[in-house]
C-alpha positions in Angstrom: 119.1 105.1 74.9 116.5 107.9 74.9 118.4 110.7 72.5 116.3 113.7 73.7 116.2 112.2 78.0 119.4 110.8 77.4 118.8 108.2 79.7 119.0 104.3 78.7 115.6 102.2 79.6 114.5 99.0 78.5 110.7 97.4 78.3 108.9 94.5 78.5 105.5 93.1 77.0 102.8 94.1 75.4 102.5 97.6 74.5 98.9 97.5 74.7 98.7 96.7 78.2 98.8 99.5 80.5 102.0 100.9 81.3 104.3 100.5 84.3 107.1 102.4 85.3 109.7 101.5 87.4 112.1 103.4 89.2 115.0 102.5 91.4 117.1 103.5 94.1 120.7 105.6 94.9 123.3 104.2 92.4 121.4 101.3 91.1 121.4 100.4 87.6 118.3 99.4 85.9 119.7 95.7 86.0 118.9 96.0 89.9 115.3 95.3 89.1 115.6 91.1 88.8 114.5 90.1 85.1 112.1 87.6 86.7 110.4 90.1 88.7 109.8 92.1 85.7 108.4 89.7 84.0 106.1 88.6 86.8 104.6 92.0 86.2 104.8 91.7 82.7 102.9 88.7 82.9 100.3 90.2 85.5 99.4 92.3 82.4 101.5 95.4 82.6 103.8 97.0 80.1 107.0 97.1 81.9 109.0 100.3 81.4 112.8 100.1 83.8 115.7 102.8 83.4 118.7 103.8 84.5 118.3 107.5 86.2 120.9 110.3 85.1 124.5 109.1 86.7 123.9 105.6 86.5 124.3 102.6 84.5 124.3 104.5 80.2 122.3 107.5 81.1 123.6 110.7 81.0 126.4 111.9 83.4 126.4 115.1 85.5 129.5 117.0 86.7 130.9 118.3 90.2 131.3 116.6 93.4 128.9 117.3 96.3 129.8 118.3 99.3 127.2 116.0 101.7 128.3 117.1 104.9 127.6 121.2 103.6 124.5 119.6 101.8 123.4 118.0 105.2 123.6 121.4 107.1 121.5 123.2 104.4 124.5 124.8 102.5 123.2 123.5 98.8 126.1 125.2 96.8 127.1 122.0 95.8 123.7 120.5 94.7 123.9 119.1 91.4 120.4 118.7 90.7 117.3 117.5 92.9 115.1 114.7 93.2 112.3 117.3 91.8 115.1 116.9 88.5 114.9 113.1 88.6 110.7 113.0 88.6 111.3 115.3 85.7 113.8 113.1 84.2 111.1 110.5 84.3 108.1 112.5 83.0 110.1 113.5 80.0 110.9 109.8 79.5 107.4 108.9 78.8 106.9 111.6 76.9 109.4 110.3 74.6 107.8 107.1 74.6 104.6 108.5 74.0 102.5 107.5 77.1 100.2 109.8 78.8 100.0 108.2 82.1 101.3 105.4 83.6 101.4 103.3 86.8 104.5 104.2 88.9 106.7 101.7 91.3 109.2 103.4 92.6 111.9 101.6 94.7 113.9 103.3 98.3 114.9 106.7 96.8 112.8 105.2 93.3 110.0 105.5 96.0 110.4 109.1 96.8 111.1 110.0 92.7 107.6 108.3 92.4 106.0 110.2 95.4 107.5 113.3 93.4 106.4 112.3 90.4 102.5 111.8 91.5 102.6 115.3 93.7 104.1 117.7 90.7 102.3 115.6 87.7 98.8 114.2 88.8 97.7 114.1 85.4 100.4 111.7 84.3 99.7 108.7 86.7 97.4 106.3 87.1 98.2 104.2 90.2 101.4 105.2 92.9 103.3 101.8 94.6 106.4 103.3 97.2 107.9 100.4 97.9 110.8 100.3 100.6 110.9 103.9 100.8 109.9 107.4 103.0 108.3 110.3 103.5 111.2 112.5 103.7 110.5 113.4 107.7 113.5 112.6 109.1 112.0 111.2 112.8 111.1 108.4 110.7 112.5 105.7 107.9 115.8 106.3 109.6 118.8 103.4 108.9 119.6 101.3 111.8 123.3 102.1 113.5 125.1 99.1 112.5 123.9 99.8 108.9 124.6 103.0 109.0 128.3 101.5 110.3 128.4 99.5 107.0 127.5 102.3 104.6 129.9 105.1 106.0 132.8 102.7 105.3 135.6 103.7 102.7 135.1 103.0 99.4 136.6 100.0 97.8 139.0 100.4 95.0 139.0 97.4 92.8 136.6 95.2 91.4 136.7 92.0 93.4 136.7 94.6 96.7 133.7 96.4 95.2 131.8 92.9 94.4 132.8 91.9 97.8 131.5 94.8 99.3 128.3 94.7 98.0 127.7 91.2 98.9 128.3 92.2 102.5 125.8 95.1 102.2 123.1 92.9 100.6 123.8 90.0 103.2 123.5 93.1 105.9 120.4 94.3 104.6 118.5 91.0 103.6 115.8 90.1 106.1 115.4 87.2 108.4 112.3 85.7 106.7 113.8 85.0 103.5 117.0 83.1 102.7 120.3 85.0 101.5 121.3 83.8 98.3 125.0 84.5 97.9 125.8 83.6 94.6 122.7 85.4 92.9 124.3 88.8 95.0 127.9 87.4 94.0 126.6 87.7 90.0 124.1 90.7 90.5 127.2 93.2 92.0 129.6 91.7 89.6 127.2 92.6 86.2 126.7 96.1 87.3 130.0 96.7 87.8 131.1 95.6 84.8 128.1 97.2 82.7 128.8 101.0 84.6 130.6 101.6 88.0 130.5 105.0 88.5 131.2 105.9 92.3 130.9 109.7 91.7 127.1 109.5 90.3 126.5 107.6 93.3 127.5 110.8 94.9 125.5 113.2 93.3 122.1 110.9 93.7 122.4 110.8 97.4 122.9 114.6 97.7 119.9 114.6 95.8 118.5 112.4 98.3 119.4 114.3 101.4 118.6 117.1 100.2 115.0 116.4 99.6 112.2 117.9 101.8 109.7 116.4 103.7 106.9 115.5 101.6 104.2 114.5 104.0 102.0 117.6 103.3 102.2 117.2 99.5 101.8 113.5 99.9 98.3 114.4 101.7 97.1 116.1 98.8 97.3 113.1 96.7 94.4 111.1 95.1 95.3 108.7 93.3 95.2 105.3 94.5 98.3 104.1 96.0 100.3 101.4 97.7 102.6 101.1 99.9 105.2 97.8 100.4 107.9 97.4 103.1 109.9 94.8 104.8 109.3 94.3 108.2 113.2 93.7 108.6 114.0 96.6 106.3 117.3 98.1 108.3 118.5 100.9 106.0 114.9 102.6 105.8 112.7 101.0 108.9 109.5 100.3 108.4 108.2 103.5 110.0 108.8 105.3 106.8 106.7 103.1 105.0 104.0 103.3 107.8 104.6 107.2 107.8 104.1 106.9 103.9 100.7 105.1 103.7 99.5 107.2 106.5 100.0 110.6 104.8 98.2 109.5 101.2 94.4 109.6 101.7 92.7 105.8 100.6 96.9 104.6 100.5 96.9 100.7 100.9 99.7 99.2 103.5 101.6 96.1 102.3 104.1 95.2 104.8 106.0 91.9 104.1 106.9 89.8 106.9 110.6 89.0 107.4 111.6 90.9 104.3 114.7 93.9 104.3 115.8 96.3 101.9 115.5 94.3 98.6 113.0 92.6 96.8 113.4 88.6 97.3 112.0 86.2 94.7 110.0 85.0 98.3 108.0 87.7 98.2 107.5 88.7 93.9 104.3 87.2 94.4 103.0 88.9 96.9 104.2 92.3 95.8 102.7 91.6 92.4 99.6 90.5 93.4 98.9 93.9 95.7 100.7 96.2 92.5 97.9 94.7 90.5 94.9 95.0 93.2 96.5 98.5 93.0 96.6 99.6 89.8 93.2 97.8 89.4 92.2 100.6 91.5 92.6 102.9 89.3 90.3 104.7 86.3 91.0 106.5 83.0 93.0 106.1 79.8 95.8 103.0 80.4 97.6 104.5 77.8 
C-alpha cells in the first residue's frame, strides 16, 4: 500500500526494464490480472506494475451510494468521483513510485482509465494497449441482451452464491475459441472474495463508468503509439468498441483475437504479449 495514493499495487521484474502499467476493469481486484500473464510480460522485458483502483481489493474506500438509473439520465448528484479521478489515481501512483512514463494496458473499463490517462497526460506514457474495451460512444461496444440479462440479476448474498455467480458470468462471457476452465474461475472468484468483497465499490466504479463521455475526439488527438486487442466473441463489450477504438487513434494497431470473449485466456497470453511488445517497441524516449 501506497501511503500518499492509498491504493495497494504490487510489481514484478526488473526495475530497469521499462515500466508497464496495468489497469483493470469495474470491481476487479488486482489479483484479476493471472500471475502467469504477468509474468509473461515480465519476462518479455517489462517492469510490471498491477493495482487495485480506489474501492477495490486494499485501496482506499469512497463513500455514498450512486444512484445509476439518475446517473444514466444525466442527473450526476450522486457521482462519487469520475473515471477522469481514476487516470488521476494512476498518474499519482507512478509518481509515487518515481517513473516518468510508462507503458499503459488497460483492461474493459482499465481500457478507458488508460485512454484517459494517454488524452489528459501525454507526457507520462510511452506506448497505449486498450484491450477489451471502448470508446465511450454508446452506438458501439454495447453488451449483448442475454449478457446484459445476466448482469442486471440480484445480487448474491453469501459467499458460495457470490463464487457461484461469478463462475456463471465467466462461463457466459468466455468465448467459443478457447476452452472454459471451471475450476481455475471456481479458485479465481473464491480468492477475491475472500481477499476484499466489497459490492458497494462495485457500485461507485460503474457510475464512474456510465458516466464517462465519449472520447472519440480526444482519442483522435492522440500520438502515441497504441494498440488495440479484442475478442471476436467478446459479449459484454462487442468487438465494435474495440474496432471503433483503433479507428479513432491516428497509426492505432488492431489485434483482434479469434474466438476470444471478455477475459484474457492463457490461449491467447502469447499472442497478446507478443503484439504489447511490437507495441511498446514502437515507442521512443526515456523507459524510465
Amino acid at each position: 500500500m501506497d501511503s500518499a495514493t492509498g491504493l495497494c499495487y504490487e510489481t514484478y521484474g526488473d526495475r530497469a526494464n521499462p515500466p508497464l502499467l496495468l489497469i483493470m476493469g469495474i470491481g476487479t481486484q488486482l489479483n484479476g490480472w493471472d500471475r502467469g500473464f504477468v509474468d509473461g510480460l515480465a519476462g518479455a522485458g517489462f517492469f510490471v506494475i498491477r493495482y487495485d483502483h480506489r474501492d477495490v481489493g486494499l485501496s482506499r474506500r469512497s463513500d455514498g451510494t450512486p444512484d445509476l438509473a439518475a446517473i444514466r439520465r444525466g442527473d450526476l448528484r450522486t457521482l462519487p468521483y469520475t473515471l477522469d479521478d481514476l487516470a488521476a489515481d494512476a498518474v499519482g501512483l507512478l509518481d509515487a513510485l518515481g517513473i516518468s512514463r510508462v507503458h499503459l494496458l488497460g483492461a474493459s473499463m482499465g481500457g478507458m482509465v488508460a485512454q484517459l490517462v494517454a488524452i489528459t497526460y501525454p507526457e507520462r506514457v510511452l506506448s497505449l494497449c486498450s484491450l477489451m474495451s471502448s470508446t465511450g460512444d454508446r452506438s458501439v461496444g454495447q453488451a449483448h441482451p442475454a449478457t446484459m440479462e445476466l448482469m442486471r440479476r440480484p445480487a448474491p448474498a453469501t459467499r458460495e452464491e457470490v463464487v457461484e455467480a461469478a463462475v456463471e458470468r465467466s462461463r457466459v462471457l468466455a468465448g467459443s475459441g478457447f476452452p472454459f476452465d471451471e475450476d481455475a474461475a471456481r479458485s479465481r472468484a473464491a480468492v477475491a472474495y475472500d481477499r476484499a468483497h466489497d459490492p458497494a465499490g462495485r457500485l461507485r466504479q460503474q457510475a464512474a463508468a456510465i458516466a464517462s463521455p465519449d472520447r472519440t475526439v480526444a482519442l483522435r488527438g492522440l500520438r502515441v503509439p497504441t494498440l488495440v486487442v479484442h475478442g471476436s466473441d467478446d459479449r459484454l463489450i462487442d468487438v465494435s468498441g474495440g474496432r471503433a477504438t483503433a479507428n479513432a487513434v491516428p497509426g492505432a494497431l488492431l489485434e483482434v483475437v479469434d474466438g476470444m470473449g471478455h477475459g484474457i485466456v492463457p490461449g491467447a497470453w502469447s499472442q497478446i504479449i507478443a503484439a504489447i511488445r511490437h507495441n511498446a517497441a514502437r515507442a521512443t524516449g526515456d523507459n524510465r
